[in-house]
C-alpha angles and dihedrals in degrees: 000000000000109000119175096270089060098048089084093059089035090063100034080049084050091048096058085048108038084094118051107013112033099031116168092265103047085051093058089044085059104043085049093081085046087057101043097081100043120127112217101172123049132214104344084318085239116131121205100194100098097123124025078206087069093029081081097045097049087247104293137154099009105153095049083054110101110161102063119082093227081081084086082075110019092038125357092185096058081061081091098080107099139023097236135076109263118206112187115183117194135191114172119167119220122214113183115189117212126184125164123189120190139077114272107202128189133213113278129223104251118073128263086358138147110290107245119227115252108235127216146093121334112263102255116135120169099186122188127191132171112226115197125200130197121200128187133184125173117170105221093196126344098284099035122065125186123214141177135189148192127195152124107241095165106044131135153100154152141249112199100170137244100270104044130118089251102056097110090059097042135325095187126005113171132157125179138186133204111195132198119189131185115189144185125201127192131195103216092184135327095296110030123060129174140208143190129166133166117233125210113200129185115205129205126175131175127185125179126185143175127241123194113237084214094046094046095051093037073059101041109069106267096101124218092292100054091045103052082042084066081045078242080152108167107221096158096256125131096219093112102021124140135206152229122215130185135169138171144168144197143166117218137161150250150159135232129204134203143193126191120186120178108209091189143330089289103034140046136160124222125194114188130189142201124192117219118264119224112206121189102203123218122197156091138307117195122181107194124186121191087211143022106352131077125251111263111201140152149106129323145173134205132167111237102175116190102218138245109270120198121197127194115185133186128205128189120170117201116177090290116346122067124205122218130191121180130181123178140177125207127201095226083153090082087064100083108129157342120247119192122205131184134156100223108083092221098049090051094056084068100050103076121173124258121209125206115164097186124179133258101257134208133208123200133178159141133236134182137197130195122189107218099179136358087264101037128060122182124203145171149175160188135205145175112221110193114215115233087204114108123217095245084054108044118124135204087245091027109044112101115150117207113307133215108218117197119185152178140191143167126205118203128199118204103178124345110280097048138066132186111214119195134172156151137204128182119203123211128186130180123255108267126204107224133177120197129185132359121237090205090061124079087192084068149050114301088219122069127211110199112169146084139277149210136194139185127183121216113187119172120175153185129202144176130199123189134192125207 
């Protein structure tokens, strides 16, 4: 074990060998399996909370809808209904819940010898966020509405510290998305209407992750004895770890379509619908060791693509309770892999790829509203959300199951032109056995998560919508 009356001799050790044994290249051949198995994106990255309106409704419904302004991104066609600008302003605050019980272990110096157990803080992260949204509609004659949109419908993340039991598989993976998106809907006769808008969306994702000084020489070339003679002895603490980051960051851009049908005066049906976005992301990618190794740093690329959502909704009015049905399909399969690409040699042996190969999903549920007075509508909701994770691929910060979401929400209307929104929506899944890395494969991580683990969603959320 390296303790801080060793660290002079360590380095003086590093120095002698920097040359000709652990040279730049060799280290990055070595953090590449470390970084083989990290997970950068969480549960189908996707965020719902795009309207407080729909929070209380779980999210169903979304595209019948057509007197809400979040129709500019779930159903530009359903922007028709009115003949007045309409201006809606959002603020919900996500709180994921992550616990992870099991005993991570890590390759030990001898060979062929008995895996040692990493030592750190339990994996327990409780991570809260505010998530604004913006919403914009302005009829331009009586058939052709204009609308306009800002929000962050991939956005999300953990932070499991850098001590934590975990950290060899990630210490941070984020990824966030700010969308704009511009809109035109067209009432093609009392009961069609149709919608089309371009989204820009600006991209942004950020892993660390923690390498082991012993497990990346034990990997590097220099065998049980050269490293112990360096007293590189691997005993699972994080006292001398290292660690990898890497960041990038696009804007690219997409369309969504829209289709409103009214049945009758009391039902119509929406379907809406959000092209995949593919983002080629430019950044960096730093390796940094407190003792004996270089630094290792440059540019690098990699393709994240947020996939293609479809939405069918329901509506059915009755005198004061309306029924909604929704029903949508997302193209997780897109989602296969990460390829890194960088021009510096060095810098490409640690980016090794990631595969995913996650499943198309499906989300299905039903909403109600009852109006209990002119001013005060009631709703509430369930759904049932799919994973796209497999088994085989399922992470300690990427491993939800299918969840179960149950909501409820209230709107208020003060005067006429103004109306309170409020809800609240709480998201179970179900535990999930993983089982991340292989210490017995130098094409993956040298540390090895076995475990299970368990999540629950908290969104509460406050809106306004004004007419003018």
């Amino acid at each position: 074990m390296i303790d801080s009356t060793q660290t002079g001799r360590l380095r003086a050790a590093s120095l002698r060998v920097r040359p000709s044994r652990l040279r730049p290249s060799t280290l990055a051949l070595a953090v590449a399996a470390q970084l083989a198995s990290t997970t950068l994106l969480a549960q189908g990255f996707y965020v719902d909370e795009q309207s407080v309106r729909h929070l209380g409704n779980a999210y169903n419904g979304m595209a019948a809808i057509d007197d809400d302004p979040s129709a500019v991104y779930y159903n530009p066609a359903a922007m028709t209904s009115g003949d007045n600008g309409r201006l809606a302003g959002n603020l919900t605050v996500l709180n994921n819940n992550l616990d992870y019980d099991g005993q991570p272990v890590m390759l030990s110096n001898a060979d062929g010898g008995t895996p040692v157990p990493v030592q750190g803080d339990r994996v327990e992260v409780s991570d809260t966020q505010p998530l604004p949204t913006l919403y914009l509609t302005l009829p331009l004659d009586d058939d052709l509405v204009y609308g306009i949109g800002i929000n962050a419908p991939f956005n999300t993340g953990n932070d499991l510290g850098d001590r934590s039991k975990a950290r060899y598989q990630t210490i941070e993976s984020t990824i966030g998305t700010i969308t704009l998106t511009n809109t035109f809907s067209y009432r093609v006769n009392d009961q069609l209407s149709l919608g089309f808008g371009v989204m820009a969306q600006q991209a942004t994702a950020d892993l660390v992750q923690a390498l082991s000084p012993g497990l990346v020489c034990l990997d590097g070339g220099m065998g049980s004895a050269g490293c112990e003679a360096m007293d590189l002895t691997i005993d699972g603490s994080a006292d001398f770890d290292g660690r990898v980051d890497m960041e990038g960051d696009e804007l690219s851009v997409g369309y969504n379509l829209g289709l409103l049908y009214r049945i009758n005066e009391r039902q119509q049906l929406g379907f809406g619908y959000r092209s995949k976005i593919d983002h080629k992301l430019d950044g960096d990618v730093t390796v940094t060791m407190p003792v004996t190794f270089d630094q290792v740093s440059g540019s690098m690329t990699t393709r994240i693509t947020t996939p293609a959502i479809a939405n069918v909704s329901y509506q059915h009015r009755f005198d004061r309770l309306t029924l909604l049905l929704d029903a949508s399909w997302t193209d997780w399969s897109e989602f296969d892999a990460l390829k890194f690409r960088a021009e510096d040699p060095n810098v490409q042996a640690l980016l090794a790829d990631q595969t995913f190969d996650w499943d198309d999903s499906v989300r299905v549920g039903i909403a109600a509203e009852y109006a209990l007075s002119p001013s005060l509508t009631l709703r509430g909701g369930v759904a049932l959300d799919q994973s796209p994770i497999p088994d085989q691929h399922a992470t300690v910060d990427l491993g939800q199951d299918d969840y179960h979401q149950f909501a409820v929400g209230l709107s208020y209307q003060p005067s006429t032109d103004l109306v309170i929104d409020a809800g609240y929506m709480l998201g179970l899944t179900s535990s999930r056995d993983i089982r991340q890395g292989d210490i017995t494969d130098p094409n993956q991580n040298l540390a090895q998560l076995e475990g299970e683990t368990h999540y629950t969603f908290h969104s509460l959320g406050l809106g306004a919508r004004w007419s003018f």
